[in-house]
VEXFIGU-238169 format. One line per 2 residues: number of its first residue (from 1); their letters; for each residue x, y, z of C-alpha. Coordinates in Angstrom, 3 decimals. Each point is the difference from the previous one (the first is absolute). Example, Ala and Ser with C-alpha at 12.3 -4.5 7.8 and 13.67 -1.06 7.14 Angstrom:
VEXFIGU-238169
1> as> 12.300 -4.500 7.800 ~ 1.370 3.440 -0.660 .
This chain:
VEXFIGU-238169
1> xx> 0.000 0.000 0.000 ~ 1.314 3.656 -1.087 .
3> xx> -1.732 2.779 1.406 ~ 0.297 2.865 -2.007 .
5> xx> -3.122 1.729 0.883 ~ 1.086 3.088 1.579 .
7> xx> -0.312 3.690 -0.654 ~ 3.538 0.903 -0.137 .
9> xx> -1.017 3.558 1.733 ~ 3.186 0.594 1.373 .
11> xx> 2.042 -1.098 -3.203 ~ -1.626 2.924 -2.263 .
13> xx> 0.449 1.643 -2.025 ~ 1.618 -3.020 -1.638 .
15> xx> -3.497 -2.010 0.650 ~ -2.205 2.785 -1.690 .
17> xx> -0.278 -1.630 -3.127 ~ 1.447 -4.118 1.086 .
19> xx> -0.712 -2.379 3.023 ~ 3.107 -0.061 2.487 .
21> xx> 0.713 -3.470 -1.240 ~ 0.746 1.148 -3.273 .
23> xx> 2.564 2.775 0.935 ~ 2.970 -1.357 -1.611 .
25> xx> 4.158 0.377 1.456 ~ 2.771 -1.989 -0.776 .
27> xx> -1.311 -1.711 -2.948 ~ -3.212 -1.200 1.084 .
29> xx> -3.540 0.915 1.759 ~ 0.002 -0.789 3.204 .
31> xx> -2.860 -2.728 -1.176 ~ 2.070 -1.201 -2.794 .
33> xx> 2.615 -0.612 3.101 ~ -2.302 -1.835 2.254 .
35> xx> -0.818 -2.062 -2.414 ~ 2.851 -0.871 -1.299 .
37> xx> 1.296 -1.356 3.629 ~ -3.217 -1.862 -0.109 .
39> xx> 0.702 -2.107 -3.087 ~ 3.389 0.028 1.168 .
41> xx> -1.607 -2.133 3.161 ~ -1.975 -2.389 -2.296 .
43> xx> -3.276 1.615 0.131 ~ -2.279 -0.403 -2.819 .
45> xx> -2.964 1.587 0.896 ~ -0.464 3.457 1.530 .
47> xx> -3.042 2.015 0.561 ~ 0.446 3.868 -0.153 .
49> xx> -2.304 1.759 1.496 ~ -0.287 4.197 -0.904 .
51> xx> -2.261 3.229 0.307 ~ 1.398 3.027 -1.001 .
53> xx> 0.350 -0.189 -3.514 ~ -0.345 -3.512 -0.297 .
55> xx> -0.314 -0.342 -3.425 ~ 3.247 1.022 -0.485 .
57> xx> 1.479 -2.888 2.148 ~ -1.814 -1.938 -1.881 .
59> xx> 1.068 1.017 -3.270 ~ 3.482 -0.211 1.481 .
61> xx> -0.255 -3.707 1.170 ~ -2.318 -0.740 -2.883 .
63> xx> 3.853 -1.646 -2.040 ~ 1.470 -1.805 3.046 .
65> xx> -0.161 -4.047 0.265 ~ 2.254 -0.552 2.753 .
67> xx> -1.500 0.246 2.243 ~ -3.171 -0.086 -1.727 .
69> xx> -2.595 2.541 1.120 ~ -3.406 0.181 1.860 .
71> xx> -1.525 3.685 0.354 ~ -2.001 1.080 2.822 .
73> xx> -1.439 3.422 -0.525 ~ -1.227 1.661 2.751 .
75> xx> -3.079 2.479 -0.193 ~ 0.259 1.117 3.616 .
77> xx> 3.687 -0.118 1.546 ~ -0.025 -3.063 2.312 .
79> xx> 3.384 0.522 1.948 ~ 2.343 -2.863 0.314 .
81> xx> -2.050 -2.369 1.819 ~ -3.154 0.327 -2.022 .
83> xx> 2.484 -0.072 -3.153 ~ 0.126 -3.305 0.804 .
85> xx> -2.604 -1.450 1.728 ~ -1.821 0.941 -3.785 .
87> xx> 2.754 -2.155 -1.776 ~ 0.159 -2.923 2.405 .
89> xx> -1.525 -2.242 -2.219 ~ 2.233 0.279 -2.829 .
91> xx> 3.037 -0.432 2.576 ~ -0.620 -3.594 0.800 .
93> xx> 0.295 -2.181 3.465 ~ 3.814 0.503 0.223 .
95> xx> 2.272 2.770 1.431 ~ 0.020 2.841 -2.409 .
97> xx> 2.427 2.707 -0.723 ~ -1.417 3.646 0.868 .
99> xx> 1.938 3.038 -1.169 ~ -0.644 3.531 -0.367 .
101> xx> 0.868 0.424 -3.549 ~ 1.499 4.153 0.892 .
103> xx> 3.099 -1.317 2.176 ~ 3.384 -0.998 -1.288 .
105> xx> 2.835 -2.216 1.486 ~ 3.596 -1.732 -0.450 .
107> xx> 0.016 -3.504 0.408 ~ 2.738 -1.135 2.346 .
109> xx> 2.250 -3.199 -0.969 ~ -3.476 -1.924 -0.184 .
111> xx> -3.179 2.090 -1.448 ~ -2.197 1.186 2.785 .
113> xx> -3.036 -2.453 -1.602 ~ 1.642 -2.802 -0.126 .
115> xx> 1.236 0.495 3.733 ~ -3.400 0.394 1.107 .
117> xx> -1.455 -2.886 -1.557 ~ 2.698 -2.813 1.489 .
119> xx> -0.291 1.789 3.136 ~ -3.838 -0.166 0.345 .
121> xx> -1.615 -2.349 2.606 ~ -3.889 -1.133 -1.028 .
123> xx> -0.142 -1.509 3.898 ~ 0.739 3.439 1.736 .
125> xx> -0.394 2.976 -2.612 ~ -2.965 1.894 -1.013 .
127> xx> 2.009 2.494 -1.645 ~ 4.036 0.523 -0.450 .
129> xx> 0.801 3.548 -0.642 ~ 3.426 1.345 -1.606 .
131> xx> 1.295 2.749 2.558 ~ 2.777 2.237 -0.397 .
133> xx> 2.035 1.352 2.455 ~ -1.034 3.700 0.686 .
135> xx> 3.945 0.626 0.273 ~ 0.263 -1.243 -3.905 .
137> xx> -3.642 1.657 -1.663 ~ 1.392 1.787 -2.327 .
139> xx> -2.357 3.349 -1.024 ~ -1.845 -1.042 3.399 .
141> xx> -0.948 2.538 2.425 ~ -2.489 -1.672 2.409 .
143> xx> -0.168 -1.694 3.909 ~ 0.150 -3.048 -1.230 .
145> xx> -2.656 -2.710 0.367 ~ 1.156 -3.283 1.825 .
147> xx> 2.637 -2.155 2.036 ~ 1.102 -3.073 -1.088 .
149> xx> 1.066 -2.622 2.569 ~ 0.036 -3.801 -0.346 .
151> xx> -1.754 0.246 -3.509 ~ -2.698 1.844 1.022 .
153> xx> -1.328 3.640 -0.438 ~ -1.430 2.259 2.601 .
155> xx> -1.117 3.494 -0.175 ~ 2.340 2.628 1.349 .
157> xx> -0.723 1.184 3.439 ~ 2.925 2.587 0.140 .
159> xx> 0.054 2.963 -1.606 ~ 1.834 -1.888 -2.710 .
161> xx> 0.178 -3.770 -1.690 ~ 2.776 -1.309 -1.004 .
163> xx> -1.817 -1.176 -3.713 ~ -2.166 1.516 -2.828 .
165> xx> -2.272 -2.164 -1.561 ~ 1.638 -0.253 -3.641 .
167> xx> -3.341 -0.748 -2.038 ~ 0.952 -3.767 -0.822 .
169> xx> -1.601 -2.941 1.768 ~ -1.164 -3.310 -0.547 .
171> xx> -3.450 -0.272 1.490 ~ -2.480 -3.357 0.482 .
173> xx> -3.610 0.431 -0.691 ~ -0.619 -1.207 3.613 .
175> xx> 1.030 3.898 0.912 ~ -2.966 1.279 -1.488 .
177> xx> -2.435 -2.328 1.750 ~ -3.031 2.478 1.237 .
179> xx> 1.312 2.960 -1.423 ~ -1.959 3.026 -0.498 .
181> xx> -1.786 0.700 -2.750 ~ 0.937 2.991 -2.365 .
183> xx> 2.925 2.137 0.718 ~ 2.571 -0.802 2.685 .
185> xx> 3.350 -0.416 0.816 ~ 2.139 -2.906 -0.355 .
187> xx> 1.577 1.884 3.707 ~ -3.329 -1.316 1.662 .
189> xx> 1.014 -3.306 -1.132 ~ 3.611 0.065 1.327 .
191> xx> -1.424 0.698 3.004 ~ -2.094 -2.545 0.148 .
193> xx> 2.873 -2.619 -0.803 ~ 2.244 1.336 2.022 .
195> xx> -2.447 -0.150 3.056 ~ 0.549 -3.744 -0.817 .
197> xx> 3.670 -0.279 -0.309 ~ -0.717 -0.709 -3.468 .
199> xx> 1.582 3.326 -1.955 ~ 3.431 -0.769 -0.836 .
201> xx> 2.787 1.600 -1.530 ~ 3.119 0.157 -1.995 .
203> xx> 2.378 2.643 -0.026 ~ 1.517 0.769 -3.557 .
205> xx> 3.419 0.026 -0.944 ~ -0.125 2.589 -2.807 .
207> xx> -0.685 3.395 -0.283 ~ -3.415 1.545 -0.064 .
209> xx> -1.149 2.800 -1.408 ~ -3.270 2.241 1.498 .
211> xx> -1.099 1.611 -3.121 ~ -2.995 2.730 1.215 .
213> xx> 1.012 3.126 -1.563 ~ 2.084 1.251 -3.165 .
215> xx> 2.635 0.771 2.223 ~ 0.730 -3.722 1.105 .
217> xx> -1.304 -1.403 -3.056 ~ 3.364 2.171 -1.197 .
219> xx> 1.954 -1.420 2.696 ~ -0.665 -3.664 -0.888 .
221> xx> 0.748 0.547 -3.619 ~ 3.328 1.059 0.912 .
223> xx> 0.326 -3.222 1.922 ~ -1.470 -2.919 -1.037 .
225> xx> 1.202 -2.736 -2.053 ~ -1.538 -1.507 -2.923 .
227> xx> -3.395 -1.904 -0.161 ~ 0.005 -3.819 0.127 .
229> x> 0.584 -1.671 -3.552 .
């Protein structure tokens, strides 16, 4: 699942006239790049969802066979849990990628996808999230949003966490058992799992870029290396 559904307020002017997802730096759209790490990981099916000028991520996609491509327009803006909760039946009974499709990363020595699938564990994950260390976000300007000890994730309760949330996470469909309908957060389900010891995660060995505004989106270009091939 690729969520590429949002606004991209904070990225304009550059998103007056494209979806954030198709702002393009080093080579590729940041889309094109998620994607690409995607097939990269073996996946042959992903569903896109969008909003904001959808059509034109759709147009975009329309070429692409690996992986190949499931749309899921959105008339009202769902957020990232409603995102989806509305695709869940094209995503199947297994674990399934979920990446925000307006992110970029380095893979370390092994990519980041492949390192979260051999490290998932059906028998004690709900969902394993790809963290960063706050120290390393590059473009990142923020609190923070967890602690990682012993595998598992728990919200900060200082004034700062010692990991951002990178946008990358394999998730089972067990998560999103009795989840609300319409809008919501995929943060109310985190919650939820990690009230049961069940929200994991892996710190990344790469670099990771936080791409909200020109300025950053600058930054990153100046940094990162090229998209998988």
């Amino acid at each position: 699942m690729v969520l590429a559904a949002g606004l991209g307020l904070r990225m304009r002017p550059l998103t007056l006239d494209r979806p954030k997802p198709l702002i393009a730096f080093a080579g590729r759209t940041m889309l094109d790049r998620v994607l690409d790490a995607l097939a990269v990981a073996g996946v042959e099916e992903a569903v896109v969802n969008s909003h904001y000028l959808g059509v034109m991520i759709a147009a975009h996609v329309a070429g692409r066979s690996r992986p190949r491509i499931g749309l899921s327009p959105e008339e009202t803006l769902l957020d990232t849990g409603g995102g989806v909760v509305r695709a869940l039946p094209r995503l199947g009974s297994a674990p399934f990628f979920v990446v925000n499709a307006d992110i970029a990363w380095d893979d370390g020595p092994t990519p980041a996808l492949a390192r979260l699938a051999a490290a998932w564990d059906d028998a004690a994950m709900d969902a394993l999230l790809l963290v960063q260390p706050v120290a390393r976000a590059t473009g990142y300007e923020g609190a923070g949003d967890f602690d990682l000890a012993t595998g598992r994730l728990t919200r900060r309760r200082g004034e700062r966490a010692a990991f951002v949330f990178t946008g990358v996470q394999l998730a089972h469909p067990r998560l999103f058992a009795g989840a609300p309908a319409g809008a919501f957060s995929l943060n109310l389900l985190y919650d939820r799992a990690a009230a049961a010891g069940r929200l994991h995660g892996l710190a990344h060995d790469g670099a990771w870029y936080h791409i909200g505004t020109p300025t950053a989106l600058r930054e990153a270009a100046a940094l990162i290396g090229p998209a998988p091939s």
